[in-house]
N, C-alpha and C positions, 0 to 999 in steps of 0.2 A: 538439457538446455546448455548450452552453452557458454563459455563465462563470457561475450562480447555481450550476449542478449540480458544475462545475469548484470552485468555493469549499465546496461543502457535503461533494465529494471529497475536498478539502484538510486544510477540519477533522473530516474520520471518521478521517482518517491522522494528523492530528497526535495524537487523540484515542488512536489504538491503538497511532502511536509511544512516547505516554507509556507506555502499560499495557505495554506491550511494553520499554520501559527499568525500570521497576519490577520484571518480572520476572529480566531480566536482573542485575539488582541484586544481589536476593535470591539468585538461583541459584548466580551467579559469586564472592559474596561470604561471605551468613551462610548459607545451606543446607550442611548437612553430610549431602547425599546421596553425595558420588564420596569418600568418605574422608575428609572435612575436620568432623573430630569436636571440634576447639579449638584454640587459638592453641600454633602450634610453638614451642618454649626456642629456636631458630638459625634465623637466615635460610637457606631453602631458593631456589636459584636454578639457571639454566641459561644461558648465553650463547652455548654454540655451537650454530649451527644445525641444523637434521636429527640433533642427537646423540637427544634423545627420541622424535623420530619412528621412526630406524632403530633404537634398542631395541624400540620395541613391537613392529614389524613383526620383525625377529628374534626374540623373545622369545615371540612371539603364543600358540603353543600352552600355554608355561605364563603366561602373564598371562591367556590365554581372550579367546575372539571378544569377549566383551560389553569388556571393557575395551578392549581394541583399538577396536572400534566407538566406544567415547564416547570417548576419547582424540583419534582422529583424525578421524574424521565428527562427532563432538560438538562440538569445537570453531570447525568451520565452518559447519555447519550453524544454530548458535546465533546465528551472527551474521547470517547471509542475511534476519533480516527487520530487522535494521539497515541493509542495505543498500535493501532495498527500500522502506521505510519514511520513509529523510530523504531519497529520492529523491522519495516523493508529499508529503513535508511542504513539503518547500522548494522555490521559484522556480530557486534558484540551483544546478542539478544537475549531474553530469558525473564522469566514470569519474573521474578524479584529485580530484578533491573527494571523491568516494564513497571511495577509497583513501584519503588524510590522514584522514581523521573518524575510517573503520573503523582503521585503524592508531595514532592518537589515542585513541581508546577504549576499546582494547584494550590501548595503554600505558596510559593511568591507570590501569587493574582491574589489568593485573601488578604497577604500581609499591603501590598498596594493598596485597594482600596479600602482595608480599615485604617491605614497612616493618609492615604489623601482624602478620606473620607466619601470617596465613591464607592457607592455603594458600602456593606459590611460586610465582614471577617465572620464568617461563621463555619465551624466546625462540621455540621451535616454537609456540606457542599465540599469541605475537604473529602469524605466518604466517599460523598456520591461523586465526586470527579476521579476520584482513584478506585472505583469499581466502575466506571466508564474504563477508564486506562488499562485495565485488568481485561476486561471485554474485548476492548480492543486486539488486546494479544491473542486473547484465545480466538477470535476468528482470524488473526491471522496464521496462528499454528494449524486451525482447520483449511485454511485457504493452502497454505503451505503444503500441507499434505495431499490435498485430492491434486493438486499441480505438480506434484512428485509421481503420485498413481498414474496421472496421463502421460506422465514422459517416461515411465517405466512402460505400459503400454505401448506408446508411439516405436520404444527401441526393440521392443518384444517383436513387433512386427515388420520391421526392416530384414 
């Protein structure tokens, strides 16, 4: 590949990492899709870990698949194109940089809506956002690779 094609790579991913943080924004923040209908009167928090995990997963039958699903798959899944994403934006990659950022990121959004009171601060969703972020890397290192084999191919056969 090229470095023109490499740079034109670079900036379509910076380009969809923004579109892709703006929606993050709005979702995690002012969207009052998963219950988050107005600013709570008390800070809502969680610091011990797996306590909200292992309620859902106990509780599953009366909270229902769907909440369960976006509870736990929601929250990692959201972030897997963060991970993938400032892995094709940025020069400087790597599973523990991809970890700090996602775990970064994911603290600022708790620390936000447990100080404005949208939504809470809970620790299981720091996890499961920074094992989304982590996820996201590794398919990018798997994306990264089988696109290295094709263009090792493609010059094999020139």
């Amino acid at each position: 590949m090229s470095r023109k094609q490499v740079k034109r790579i670079r900036a379509l991913g910076k380009i969809l990492f923004l579109l892709y943080l703006l929606f993050l924004l709005y979702f995690l923040i002012f969207s009052d899709w998963y219950g988050r209908t107005g600013i709570l009167k008390e800070y809502s928090y969680n610091l011990v870990l797996f306590k909200e995990i292992k309620r859902f997963i106990l509780y599953r039958e009366t909270l229902g698949a769907f909440a369960v699903f976006t509870n736990l798959c929601g929250n990692i899944l959201i972030f897997v194109p963060y991970g993938f994403f400032i892995s094709v934006a940025s020069t400087s990659r790597g599973f523990f940089k991809t970890f700090v950022y996602s775990l970064g990121l994911s603290f600022c959004v708790e620390m936000f809506q447990l100080f404005s009171k949208v939504g809470s601060f809970d620790v299981d969703d720091l996890f499961l956002n920074t094992v989304g972020g982590v996820a996201g890397y590794i398919l990018f290192v798997i994306c990264n690779r089988i696109r290295r084999k094709h263009n090792v191919r493609k010059r094999k056969k020139r």
